[in-house]
N, C-alpha and C positions, 0 to 999 in steps of 0.2 A: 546376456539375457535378451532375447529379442525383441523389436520395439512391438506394442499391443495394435491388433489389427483395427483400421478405423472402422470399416462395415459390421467386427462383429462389436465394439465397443456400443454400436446403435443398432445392433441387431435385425443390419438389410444385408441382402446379398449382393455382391458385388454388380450385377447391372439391376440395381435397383431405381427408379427414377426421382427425379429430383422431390416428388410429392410425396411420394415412399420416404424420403430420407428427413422432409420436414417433417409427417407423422411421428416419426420414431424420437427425434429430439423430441417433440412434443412432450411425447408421451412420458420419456425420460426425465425431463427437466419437472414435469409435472411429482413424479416418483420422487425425485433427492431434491424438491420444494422443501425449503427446511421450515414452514409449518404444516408439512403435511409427515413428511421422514421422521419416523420413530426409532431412529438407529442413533449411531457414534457420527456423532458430527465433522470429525474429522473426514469422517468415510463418505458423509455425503458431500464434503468439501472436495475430495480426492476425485470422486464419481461427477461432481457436476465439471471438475475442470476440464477431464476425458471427454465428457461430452461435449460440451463446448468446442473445444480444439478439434474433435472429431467431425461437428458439423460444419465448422470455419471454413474446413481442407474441405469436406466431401460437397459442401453447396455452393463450392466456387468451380466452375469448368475448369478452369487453367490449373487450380490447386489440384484437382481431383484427377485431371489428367497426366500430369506429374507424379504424384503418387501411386498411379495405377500403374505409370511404367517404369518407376523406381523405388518404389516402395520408402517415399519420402520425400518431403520438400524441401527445393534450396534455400539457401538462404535470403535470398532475396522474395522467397513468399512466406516467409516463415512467420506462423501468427503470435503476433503482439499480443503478451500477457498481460495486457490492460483491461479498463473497462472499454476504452474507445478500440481495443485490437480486435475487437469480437465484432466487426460490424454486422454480417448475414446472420449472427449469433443472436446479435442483440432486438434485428428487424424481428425474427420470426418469433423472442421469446415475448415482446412486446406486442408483436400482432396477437396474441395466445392470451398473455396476462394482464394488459393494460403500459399505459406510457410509463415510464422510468423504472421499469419491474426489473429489468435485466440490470442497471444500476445497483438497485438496493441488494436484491441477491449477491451482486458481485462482492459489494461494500460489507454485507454481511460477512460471507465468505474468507475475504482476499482482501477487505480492507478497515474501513473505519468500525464495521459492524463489530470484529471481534474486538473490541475492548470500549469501554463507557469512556464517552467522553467529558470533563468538564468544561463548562463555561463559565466565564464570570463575567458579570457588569462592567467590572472595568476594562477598558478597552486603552491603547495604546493611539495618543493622539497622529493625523496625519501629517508628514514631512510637508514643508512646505519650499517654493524656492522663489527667490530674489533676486533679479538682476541688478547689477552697480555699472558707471559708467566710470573708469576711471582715467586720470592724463598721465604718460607715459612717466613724469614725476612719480608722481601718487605708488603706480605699481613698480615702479623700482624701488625706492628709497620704504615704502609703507604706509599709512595711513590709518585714522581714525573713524571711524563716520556714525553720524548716527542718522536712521530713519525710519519713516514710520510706515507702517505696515498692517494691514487689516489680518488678522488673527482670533483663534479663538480665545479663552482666558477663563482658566477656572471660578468658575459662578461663586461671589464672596456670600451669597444668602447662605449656601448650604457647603458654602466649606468645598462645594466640587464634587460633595459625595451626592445629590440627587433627590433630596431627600429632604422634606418641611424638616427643620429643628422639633427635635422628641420627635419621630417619627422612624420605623426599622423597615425591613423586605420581611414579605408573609409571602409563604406558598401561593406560588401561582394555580389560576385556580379551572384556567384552561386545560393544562399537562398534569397536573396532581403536584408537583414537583416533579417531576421524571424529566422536562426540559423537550417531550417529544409528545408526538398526537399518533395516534395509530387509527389508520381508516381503513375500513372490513371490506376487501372488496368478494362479492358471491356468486359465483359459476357452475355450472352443470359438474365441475371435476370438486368444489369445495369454496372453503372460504380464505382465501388470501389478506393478508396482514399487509398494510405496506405504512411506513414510520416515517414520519417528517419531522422536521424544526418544531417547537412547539413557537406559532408566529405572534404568541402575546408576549412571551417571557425572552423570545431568544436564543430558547435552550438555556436558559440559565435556574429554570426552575423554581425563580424567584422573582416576585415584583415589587415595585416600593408602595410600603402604607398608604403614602402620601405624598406625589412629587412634589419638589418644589416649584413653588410659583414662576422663581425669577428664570429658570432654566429650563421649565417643564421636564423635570427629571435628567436632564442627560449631564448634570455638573459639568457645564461649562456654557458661557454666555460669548458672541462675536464682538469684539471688540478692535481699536486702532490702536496698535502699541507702538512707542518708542523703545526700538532698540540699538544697542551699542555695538558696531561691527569693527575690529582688530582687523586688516587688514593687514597680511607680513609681506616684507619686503621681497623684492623679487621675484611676485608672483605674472604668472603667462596668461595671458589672452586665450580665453575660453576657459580655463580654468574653474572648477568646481569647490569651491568650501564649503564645510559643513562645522553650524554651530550646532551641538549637540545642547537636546533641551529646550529650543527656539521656537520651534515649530509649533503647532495647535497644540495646546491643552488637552490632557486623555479624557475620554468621557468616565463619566462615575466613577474618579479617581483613579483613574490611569493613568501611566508615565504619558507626559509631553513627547511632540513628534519632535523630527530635525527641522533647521532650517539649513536650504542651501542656496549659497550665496554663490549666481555665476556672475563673472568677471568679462567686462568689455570693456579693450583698451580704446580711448579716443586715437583717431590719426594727429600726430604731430604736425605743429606746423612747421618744424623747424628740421625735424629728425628724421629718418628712415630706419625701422628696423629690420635687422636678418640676423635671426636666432638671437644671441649673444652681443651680436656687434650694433653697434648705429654707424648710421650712415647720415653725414653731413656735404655739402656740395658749398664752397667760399668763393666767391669773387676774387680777382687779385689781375693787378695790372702787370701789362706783359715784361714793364723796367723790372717787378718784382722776380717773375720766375728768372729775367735773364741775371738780375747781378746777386739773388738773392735775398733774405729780411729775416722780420720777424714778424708775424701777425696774430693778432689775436681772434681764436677762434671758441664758437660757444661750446659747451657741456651741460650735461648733466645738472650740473654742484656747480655751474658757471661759466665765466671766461677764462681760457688760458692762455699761455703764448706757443708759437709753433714755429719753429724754425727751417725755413725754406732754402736749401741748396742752392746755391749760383748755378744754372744752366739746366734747372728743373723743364719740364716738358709739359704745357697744359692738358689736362684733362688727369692727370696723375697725384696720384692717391697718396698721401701718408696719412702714418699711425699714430694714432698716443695709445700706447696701451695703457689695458686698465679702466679706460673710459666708456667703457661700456655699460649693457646692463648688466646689472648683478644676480647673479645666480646661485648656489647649492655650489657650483662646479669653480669657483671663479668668474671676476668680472670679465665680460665682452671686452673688444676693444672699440673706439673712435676713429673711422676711418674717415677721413677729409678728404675731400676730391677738390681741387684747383680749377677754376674756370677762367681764362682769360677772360679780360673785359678790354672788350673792340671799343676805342673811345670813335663817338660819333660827330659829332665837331671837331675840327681843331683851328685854331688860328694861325695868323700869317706866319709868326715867330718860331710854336710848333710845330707848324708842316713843314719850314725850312729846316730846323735842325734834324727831327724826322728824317727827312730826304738826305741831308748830310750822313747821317747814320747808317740810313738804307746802302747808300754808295758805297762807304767802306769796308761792308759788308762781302766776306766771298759770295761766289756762286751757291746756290741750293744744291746738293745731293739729287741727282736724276730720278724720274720717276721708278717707282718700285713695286711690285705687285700686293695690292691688300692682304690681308687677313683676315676673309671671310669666317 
């Protein structure tokens, strides 16, 4: 079946001018207005979208040139089935019927309009979030904490619900209960209907008898709470937690929001981390690397012992595995880097034996090219 022609869909002919083709929307969108349209509503839903898409293409040069020499647009002009795709759509139904007109037709139409919405007072409190500072301890191993925090907190006068003690919600008396306002607007073509939020009630259609004093209705009061934060083991730097329930207090008996707690590792003094692993750097004197030992070196959980090979080479690295942070995956390991320590005095008795030492020494190995 062939696709519908867009000039006769708005009934101009093909070198019609741009003034011509705004007319004829016009006129059109004024026709399948659905307080004006005494038909099947489907059909003015059908008819108004035709026209729409048909002025989209035909009041854009570059659309309209495109479809006159293809009998269709690519996809990359192809009109967005929104309220916001319809922009030339929306200028000229706006310039015709007042500000947000092409909106509420739409919503009417294609979106919220066809089916009643409920609203309720209770509303679902807002997330909140909380930074922690923790020491690389803390978020390995876990932690406790508790702190305080300024928060909302369900109003104890009235229970949360909004509402003086004996006291109920009576029809709002802005909306009727309907939860919406309808303002008449009147022009040379009729009289237009256009539907807002009812701004006393909400949209909820309902107001309280009598709010309560301690909250002025909205069941919940700001308060500084202490709370108790679990901290698990193993957790990363940046890292997001969320206590569920934490968070603000719902208005007029709404669920509570989340709270989330981000995570900031302090820098060690002692340690460096990469991923999984730490990274520690020991002193150690050059008798140790040459005949070898045993030193103790820090962790995590403490001091251990490390045992150094005779004829170790400073600036080189051992392992303890295991010693690392702990993860989901398994612990990291402890990587220890050895640093010779250049002794900076010496006296008469160690520079001699020193120098004795030096001498029986072979030659050094020739120079050799780096390892850039």
């Amino acid at each position: 079946m062939p696709p519908e022609d867009y000039y006769e869909i708005l009934g101009v002919p093909r070198n019609a001018t741009q003034e011509e083709i705004k007319r004829a929307f016009r006129r059109l969108a004024k026709q399948y207005h659905p307080d004006v349209y005494k038909g099947d509503k489907k059909e003015a839903e059908r008819k108004f979208r035709k026209i729409a898409e048909a002025y989209e293409v035909l009041s854009d040069p570059v659309k309209r040139a495109q479809y006159d020499r293809l009998g269709h647009v690519g996809p990359e002009q192809a009109v967005d089935f929104g309220p916001e795709g319809f922009r030339r759509t929306r200028e000229a139904f706006e310039e015709f019927f007042g500000p947000s007109a092409f909106e509420e037709i739409f919503n009417l139409f294609f979106g919220e309009g066809r089916r009643a919405r409920t609203v309720s007072r209770a509303q679902r409190g807002e997330d909140l979030e909380y930074r922690v500072r923790l020491t690389l301890e803390d978020a390995a191993f876990g932690t406790s904490l508790r702190v305080s925090l300024p928060r909302y907190e369900a109003c104890r006068a009235c229970g949360g619900s909004g509402l003086s003690p004996g006291t109920g919600l009576r029809t709002c008396p802005t909306c009727r209960g309907t939860g919406r306002i309808e303002y008449r607007q009147f022009s040379m073509f009729g009289t237009f209907v256009n539907v807002r939020t009812c701004p006393e009630c909400g949209g909820v259609g309902e107001i309280p008898e009598a709010p309560c004093a301690s909250c002025r209705g909205s069941g919940r009061v700001r308060e500084r709470a202490e709370v108790n934060l679990e901290i698990p083991a193993g957790v990363e730097d940046g890292a997001r937690l969320i206590f569920r329930g934490m968070g603000n207090a719902g208005m007029a008996g709404g669920p509570p929001g989340d709270l989330h707690v981000v995570v900031e590792i302090q820098p060690h003094p002692v340690f460096a981390r990469q991923g999984r692993d730490l990274w520690v750097e020991v002193p150690v004197h050059y008798g140790t690397l040459v005949l070898g030992g045993r030193i103790r070196v820090p962790t995590l959980r403490g001091e251990e012992e490390l045992e150094i090979p005779p004829g170790t080479e400073p600036e080189e690295v051992l392992v303890l595995r295991g010693r690392g942070f702990p993860s989901p995956e398994g612990p990291g390991d402890l990587k220890v880097k050895l640093r010779v320590v250049i002794p900076q005095k010496l006296g008469r008795e160690e520079r001699r034996l020193l120098q004795a030492f030096t001498e029986r020494l072979a030659p050094p190995p020739p120079p050799q090219r780096p390892r850039l």
